[in-house]
PAZA-333230 format. One line per 5 residues: number of its first residue (from 1); their letters; for each residue x, y, z of C-alpha. Coordinates in Angstrom, 1 decimal. Layout:
BEGIN
NUM = A = X Y Z  ... .
REM end
This chain:
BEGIN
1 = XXXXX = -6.8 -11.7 -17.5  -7.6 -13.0 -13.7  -11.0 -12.8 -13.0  -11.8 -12.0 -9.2  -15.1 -12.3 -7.2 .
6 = XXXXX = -16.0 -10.4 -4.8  -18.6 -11.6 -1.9  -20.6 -8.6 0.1  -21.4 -5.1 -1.3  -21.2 -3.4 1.9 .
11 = XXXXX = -19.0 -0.8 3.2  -15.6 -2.5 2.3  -16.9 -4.7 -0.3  -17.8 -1.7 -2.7  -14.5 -0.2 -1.5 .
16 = XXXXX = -13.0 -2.6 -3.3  -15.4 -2.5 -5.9  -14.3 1.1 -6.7  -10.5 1.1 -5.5  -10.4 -1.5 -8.7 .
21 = XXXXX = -12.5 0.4 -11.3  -10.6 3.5 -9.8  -6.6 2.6 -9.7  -7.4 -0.3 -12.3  -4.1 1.0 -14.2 .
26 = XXXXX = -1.7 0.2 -11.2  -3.7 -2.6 -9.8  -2.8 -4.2 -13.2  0.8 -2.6 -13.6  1.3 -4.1 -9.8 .
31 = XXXXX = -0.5 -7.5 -10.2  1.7 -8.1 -14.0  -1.9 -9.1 -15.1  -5.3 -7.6 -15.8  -7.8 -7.8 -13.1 .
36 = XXXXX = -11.3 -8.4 -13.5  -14.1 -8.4 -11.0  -16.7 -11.1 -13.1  -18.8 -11.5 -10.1  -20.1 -9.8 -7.0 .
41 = XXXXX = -22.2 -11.7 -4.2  -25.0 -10.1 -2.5  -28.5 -10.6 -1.2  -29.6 -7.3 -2.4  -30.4 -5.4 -5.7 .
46 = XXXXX = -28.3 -2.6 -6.8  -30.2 -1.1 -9.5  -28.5 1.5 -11.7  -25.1 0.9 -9.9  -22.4 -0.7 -12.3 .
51 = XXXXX = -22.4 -3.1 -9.8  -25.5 -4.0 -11.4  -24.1 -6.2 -14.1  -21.6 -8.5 -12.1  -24.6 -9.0 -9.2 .
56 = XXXXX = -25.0 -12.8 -8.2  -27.1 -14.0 -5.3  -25.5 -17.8 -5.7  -22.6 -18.9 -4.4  -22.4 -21.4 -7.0 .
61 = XXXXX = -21.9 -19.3 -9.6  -18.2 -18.2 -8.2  -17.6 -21.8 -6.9  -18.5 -23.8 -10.2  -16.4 -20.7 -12.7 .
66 = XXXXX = -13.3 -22.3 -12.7  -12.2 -18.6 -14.5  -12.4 -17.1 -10.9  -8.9 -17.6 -9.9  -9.1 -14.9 -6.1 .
71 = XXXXX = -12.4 -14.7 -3.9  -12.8 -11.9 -1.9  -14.7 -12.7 1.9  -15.8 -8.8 3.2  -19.2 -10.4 4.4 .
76 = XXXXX = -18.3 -10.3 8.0  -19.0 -12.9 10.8  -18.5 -16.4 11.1  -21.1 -18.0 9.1  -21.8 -17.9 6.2 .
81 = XXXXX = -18.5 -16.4 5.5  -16.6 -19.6 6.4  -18.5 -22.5 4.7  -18.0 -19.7 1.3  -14.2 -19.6 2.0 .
86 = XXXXX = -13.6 -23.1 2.9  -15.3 -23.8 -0.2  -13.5 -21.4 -2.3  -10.0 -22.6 -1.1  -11.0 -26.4 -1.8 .
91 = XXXXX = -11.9 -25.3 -5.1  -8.3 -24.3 -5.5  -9.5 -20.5 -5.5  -7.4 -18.1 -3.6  -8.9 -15.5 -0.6 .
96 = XXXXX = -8.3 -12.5 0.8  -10.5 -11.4 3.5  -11.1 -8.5 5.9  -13.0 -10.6 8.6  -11.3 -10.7 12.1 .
101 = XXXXX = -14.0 -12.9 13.2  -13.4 -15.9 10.8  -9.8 -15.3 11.2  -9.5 -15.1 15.2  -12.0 -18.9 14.4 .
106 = XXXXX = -10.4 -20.7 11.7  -6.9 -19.2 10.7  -5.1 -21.8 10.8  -7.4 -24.6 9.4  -7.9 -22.0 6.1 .
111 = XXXXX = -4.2 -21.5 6.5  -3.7 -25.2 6.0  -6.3 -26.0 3.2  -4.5 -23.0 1.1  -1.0 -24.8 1.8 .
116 = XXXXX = -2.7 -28.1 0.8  -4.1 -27.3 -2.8  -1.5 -24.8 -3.4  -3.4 -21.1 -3.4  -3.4 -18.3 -0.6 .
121 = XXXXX = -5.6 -17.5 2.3  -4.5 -13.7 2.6  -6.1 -11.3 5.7  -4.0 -8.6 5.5  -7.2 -6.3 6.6 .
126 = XXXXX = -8.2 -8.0 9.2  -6.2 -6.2 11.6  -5.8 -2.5 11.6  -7.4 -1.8 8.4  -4.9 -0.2 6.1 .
131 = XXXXX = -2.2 -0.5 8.0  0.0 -2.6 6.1  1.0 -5.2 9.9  0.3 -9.0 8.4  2.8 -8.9 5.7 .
136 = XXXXX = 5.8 -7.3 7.8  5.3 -9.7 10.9  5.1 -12.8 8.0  7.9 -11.5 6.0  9.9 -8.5 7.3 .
141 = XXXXX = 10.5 -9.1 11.0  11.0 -13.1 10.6  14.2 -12.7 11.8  13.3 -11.2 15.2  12.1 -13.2 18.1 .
146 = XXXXX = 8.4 -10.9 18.7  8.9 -10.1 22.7  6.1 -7.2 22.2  3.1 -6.5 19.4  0.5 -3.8 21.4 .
151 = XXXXX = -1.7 -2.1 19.6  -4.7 1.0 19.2  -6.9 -1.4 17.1  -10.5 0.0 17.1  -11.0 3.3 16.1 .
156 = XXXXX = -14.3 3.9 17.7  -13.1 3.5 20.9  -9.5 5.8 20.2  -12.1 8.3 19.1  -14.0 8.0 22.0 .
161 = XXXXX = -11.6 8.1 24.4  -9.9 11.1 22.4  -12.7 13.6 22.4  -13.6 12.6 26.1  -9.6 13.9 26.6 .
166 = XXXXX = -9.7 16.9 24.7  -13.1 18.1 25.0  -14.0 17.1 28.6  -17.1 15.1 27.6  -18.1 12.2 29.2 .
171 = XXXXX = -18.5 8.9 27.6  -22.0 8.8 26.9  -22.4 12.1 25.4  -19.2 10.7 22.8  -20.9 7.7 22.1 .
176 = XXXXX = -24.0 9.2 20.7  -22.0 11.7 18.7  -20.2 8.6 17.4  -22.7 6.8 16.2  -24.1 9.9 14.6 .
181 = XXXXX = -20.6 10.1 12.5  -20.9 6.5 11.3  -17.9 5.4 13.5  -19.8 3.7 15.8  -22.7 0.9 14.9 .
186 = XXXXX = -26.3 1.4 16.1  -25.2 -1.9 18.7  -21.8 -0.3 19.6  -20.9 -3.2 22.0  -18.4 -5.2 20.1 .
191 = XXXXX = -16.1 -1.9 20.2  -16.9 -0.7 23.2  -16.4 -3.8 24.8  -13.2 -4.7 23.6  -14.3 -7.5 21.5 .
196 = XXXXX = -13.5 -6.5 18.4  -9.7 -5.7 19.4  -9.7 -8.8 21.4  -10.0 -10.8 18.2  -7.7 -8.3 16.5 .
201 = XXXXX = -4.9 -9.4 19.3  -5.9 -13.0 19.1  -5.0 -13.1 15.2  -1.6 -10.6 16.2  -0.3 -13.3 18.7 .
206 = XXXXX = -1.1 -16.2 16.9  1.1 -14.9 13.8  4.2 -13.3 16.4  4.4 -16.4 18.3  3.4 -19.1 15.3 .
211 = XXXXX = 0.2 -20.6 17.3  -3.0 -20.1 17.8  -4.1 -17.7 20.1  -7.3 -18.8 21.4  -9.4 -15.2 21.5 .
216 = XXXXX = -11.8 -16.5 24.2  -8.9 -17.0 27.0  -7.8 -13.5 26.5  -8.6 -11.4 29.2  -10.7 -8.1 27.4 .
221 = XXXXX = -11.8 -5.0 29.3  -14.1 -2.0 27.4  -14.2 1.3 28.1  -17.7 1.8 29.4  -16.2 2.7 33.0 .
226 = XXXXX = -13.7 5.5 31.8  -15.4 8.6 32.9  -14.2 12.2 32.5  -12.3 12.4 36.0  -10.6 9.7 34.7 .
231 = XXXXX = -9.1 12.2 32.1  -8.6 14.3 34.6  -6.6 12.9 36.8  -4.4 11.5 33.2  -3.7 15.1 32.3 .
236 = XXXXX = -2.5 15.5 35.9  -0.5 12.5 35.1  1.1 13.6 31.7  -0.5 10.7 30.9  -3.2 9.4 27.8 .
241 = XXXXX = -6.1 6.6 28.4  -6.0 4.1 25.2  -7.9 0.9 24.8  -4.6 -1.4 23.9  -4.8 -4.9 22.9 .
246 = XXXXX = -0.9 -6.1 24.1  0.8 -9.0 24.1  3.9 -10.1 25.7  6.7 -13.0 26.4  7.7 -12.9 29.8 .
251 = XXXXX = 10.1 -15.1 31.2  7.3 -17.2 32.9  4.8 -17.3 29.7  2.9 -15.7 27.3  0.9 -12.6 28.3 .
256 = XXXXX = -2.2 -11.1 26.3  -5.2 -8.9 27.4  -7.4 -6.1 26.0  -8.0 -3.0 28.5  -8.0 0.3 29.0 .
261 = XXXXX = -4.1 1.7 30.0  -3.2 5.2 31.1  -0.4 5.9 29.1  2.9 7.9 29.8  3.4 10.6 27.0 .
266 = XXXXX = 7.0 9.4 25.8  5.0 6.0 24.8  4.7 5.5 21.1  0.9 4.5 21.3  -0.4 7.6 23.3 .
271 = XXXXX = 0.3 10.0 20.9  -2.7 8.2 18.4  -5.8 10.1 18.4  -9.3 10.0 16.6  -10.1 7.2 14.6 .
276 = XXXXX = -6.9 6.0 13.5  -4.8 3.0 14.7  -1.5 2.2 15.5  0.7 -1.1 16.2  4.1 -1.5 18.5 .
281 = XXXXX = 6.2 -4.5 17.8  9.1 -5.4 19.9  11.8 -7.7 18.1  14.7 -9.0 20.2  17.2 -7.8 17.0 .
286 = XXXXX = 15.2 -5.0 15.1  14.3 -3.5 18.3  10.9 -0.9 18.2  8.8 -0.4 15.6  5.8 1.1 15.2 .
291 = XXXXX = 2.9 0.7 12.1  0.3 4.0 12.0  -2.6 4.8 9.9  -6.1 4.7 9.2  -7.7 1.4 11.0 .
296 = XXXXX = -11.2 1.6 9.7  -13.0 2.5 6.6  -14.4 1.9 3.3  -11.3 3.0 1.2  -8.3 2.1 3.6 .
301 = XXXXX = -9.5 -1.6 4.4  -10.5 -1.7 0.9  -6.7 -0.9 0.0  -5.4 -3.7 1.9  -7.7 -6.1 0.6 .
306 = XXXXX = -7.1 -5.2 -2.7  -2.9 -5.3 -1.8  -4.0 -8.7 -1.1  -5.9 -9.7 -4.0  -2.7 -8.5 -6.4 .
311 = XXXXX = 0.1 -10.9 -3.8  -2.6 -13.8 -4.5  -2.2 -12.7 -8.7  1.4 -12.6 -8.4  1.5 -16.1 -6.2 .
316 = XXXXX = -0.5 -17.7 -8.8  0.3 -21.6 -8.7  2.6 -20.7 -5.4  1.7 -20.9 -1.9  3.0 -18.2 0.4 .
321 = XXXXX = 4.0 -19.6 4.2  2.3 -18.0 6.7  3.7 -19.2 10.2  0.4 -20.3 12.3  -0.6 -23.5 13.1 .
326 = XXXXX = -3.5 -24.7 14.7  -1.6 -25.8 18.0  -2.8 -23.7 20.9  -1.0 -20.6 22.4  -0.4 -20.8 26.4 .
331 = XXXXX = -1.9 -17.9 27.3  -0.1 -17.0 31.3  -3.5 -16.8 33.8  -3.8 -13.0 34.3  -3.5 -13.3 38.3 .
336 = XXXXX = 0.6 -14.1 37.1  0.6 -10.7 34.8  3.0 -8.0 35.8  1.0 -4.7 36.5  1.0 -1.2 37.2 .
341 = XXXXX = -2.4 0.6 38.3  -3.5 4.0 38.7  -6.2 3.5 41.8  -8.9 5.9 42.6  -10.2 6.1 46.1 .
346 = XXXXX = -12.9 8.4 47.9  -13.1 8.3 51.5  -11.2 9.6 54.3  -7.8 10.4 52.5  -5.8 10.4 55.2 .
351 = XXXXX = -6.7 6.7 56.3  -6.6 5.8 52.6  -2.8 6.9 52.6  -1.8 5.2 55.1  -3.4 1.8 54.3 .
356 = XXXXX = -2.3 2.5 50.7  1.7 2.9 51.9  1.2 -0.6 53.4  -0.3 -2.8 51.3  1.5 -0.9 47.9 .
361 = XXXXX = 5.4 -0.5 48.2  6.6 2.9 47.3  3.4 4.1 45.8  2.6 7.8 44.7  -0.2 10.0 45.2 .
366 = XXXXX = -2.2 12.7 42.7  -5.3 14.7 43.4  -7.0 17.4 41.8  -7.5 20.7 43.6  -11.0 21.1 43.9 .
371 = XXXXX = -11.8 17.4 45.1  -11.2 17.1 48.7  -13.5 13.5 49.3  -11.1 11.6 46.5  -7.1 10.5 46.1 .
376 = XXXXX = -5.2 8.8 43.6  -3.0 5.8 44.0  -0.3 4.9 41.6  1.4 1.5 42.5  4.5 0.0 42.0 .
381 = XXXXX = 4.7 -3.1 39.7  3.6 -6.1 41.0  1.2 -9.2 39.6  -2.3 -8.5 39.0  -3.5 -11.5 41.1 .
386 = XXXXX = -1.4 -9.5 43.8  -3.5 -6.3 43.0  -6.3 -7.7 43.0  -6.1 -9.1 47.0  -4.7 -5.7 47.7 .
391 = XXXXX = -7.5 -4.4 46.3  -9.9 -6.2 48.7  -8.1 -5.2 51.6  -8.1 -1.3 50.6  -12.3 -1.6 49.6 .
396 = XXXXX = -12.6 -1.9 53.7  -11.0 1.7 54.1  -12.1 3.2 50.8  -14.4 3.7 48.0  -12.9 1.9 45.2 .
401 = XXXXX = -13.9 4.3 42.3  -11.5 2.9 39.1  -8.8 1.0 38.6  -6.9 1.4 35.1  -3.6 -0.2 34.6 .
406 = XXX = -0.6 2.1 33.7  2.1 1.5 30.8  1.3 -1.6 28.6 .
REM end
């Protein structure tokens, strides 16, 4: 028998909690041993709850039971999560954790400290939920030189952005009906704002390219400035808006951002709706592939952490190489980033057109019938720092109202 401990009874820390209890004949058939949750960490009182009889509120009791052989981190945030982990792993205890936040921060030092006293750091749901991405880029595609991993990573924001498309709403009214769903927290900014699939990118670079993407340097754009002409003019377009966290290598450097893109309908990621996820990779050999399911969620994070959990049983005594170390990721400055940008303008259209065929190459135009005071610009490709001076020069003629960037 492996006993297991799990720390935070929270949304995916029960979920594990019951995907045990629940599928405890496979989980046991799968991990060639019998798994046993002896402890689980939490401030709180669960009274009544079966929960009830394996509560601790002290660390110490899982970091002194040399029985526990896997912790499991689903406390969220940085601190105290880390100092637990650290611990745990210098105890010779194995993790698996759901926490993008103490992954983005300390991957690769946990990474190293597992490799050192011979167990597994394991973060499988850290990115994209349930959808099984960690293990394929560590062990399926290590044949494949990554070019491209881009991703739908927070499903607040795909649902968002998907009932403002189909329903005509605008972002505000979606929010609150969000939050009233559960899919978005009371303090929505960490989705909205791209921060949460900033990290998610940050931890999806770092393993394609094998160093630490530094999440802070990544250039991350929300979606608080969509609005529903926006959708509009994308229907107009044949075209989706999708908060995408990309990253790239380009012949002159690394490339990685989080922002809103308008995206053609024959691309992979635009057909993703609601609140599920969805991850591209690009391998020089293997070519596309493309990872889809449910990014959020008690049970489907709660499955990957658990998948986890039984590759930390099977590993027992063995550490499994994970291809990240701490040295930092050069991240190419964004003013060197090839970009294509769908530009709306209000003002006198026919002046806008014609400053627009000057300062962007070949560019296009779209409107919408009933708006006589507005015009789109699509541009050509070119480098954002480019766009950006362009941009300057056009605000004299026009009334800059968005910019979104077209095609990851």
């Amino acid at each position: 028998m492996i006993n297991i401990a799990i720390m935070g009874y929270g949304t995916v820390g029960s979920g594990v909690f019951e995907v045990i209890k629940r599928n405890q004949h496979i989980v046991n058939k799968k991990a060639r041993e019998e798994i046993n949750v002896k402890y689980v960490l939490d401030l709180r009182e669960f009274p009544g709850l079966p929960v009830e009889k394996v509560l601790t509120h002290n660390i110490d009791d899982i970091l002194n039971d040399d029985s526990v052989k896997v912790v499991v981190e689903v406390m969220g945030g940085v601190e105290p999560a880390y100092t637990f982990v650290k611990s745990a792993l210098l105890k010779g205890k194995s993790v698996a954790t759901s926490n993008k936040a103490l992954v983005a921060a300390h991957g690769p030092e946990l990474l190293q400290i597992a490799r050192e006293k011979n167990v597994n750091f394991f973060f499988e749901a850290s990115v994209g939920g349930g959808i099984p991405i960690i293990r394929p880029l560590n062990e399926c595609l290590t044949a494949d030189d990554i070019l491209e991993i881009s991703g739908i990573l927070n499903g607040t924001t795909n649902f968002i952005l998907t009932k403002m498309a189909k329903e005509g709403k605008e972002f505000g009214q979606v929010l609150k009906k969000a939050q009233e769903l559960g899919y978005a927290e009371k303090d929505p900014t960490a989705d909205i704002e791209g921060h949460d699939a900033c990290r998610k990118i940050a931890i999806l670079s770092s393993l394609a390219f094998g160093k630490t993407a530094n999440f802070e340097e990544i250039y991350t754009e929300g979606i608080t400035n969509i609005t529903g002409k926006d959708m509009e003019y994308a229907k107009e377009l044949e075209c989706e808006i999708k908060l995408v966290g990309t990253s790239k290598k380009l012949s002159n450097g690394i490339s990685a951002m989080v922002a809103p893109f308008m995206l053609s309908k024959n691309h992979p990621l635009s057909t993703v709706d609601g609140v599920f996820n969805a991850i591209f990779v690009k391998g020089n050999v293997l070519g596309d592939t493309m990872y889809y399911g449910s990014g959020a969620g008690s049970l489907p994070t709660a499955s990957a952490v658990v998948s986890d959990v039984i590759d930390a049983v099977r590993h027992m005594g063995e550490n499994v190489h994970i291809d990240w170390i701490d040295e930092k990721l050069e991240i190419l400055e964004l003013n060197y980033v090839p970009v294509k940008a769908f530009i709306r303008a209000g003002g006198d259209i026919k002046r806008i057109k014609t400053e627009s065929k000057v300062l962007f190459e070949g560019c296009e135009f779209a409107d919408l019938d009933y708006d006589d005071d507005e015009v789109a610009i699509i541009t050509g490709q070119e480098t954002e720092g480019s766009l950006k001076e362009k941009l300057e020069i056009l605000r004299k003629a026009a009334d800059i109202r968005n910019v979104i960037r077209m095609d990851v």
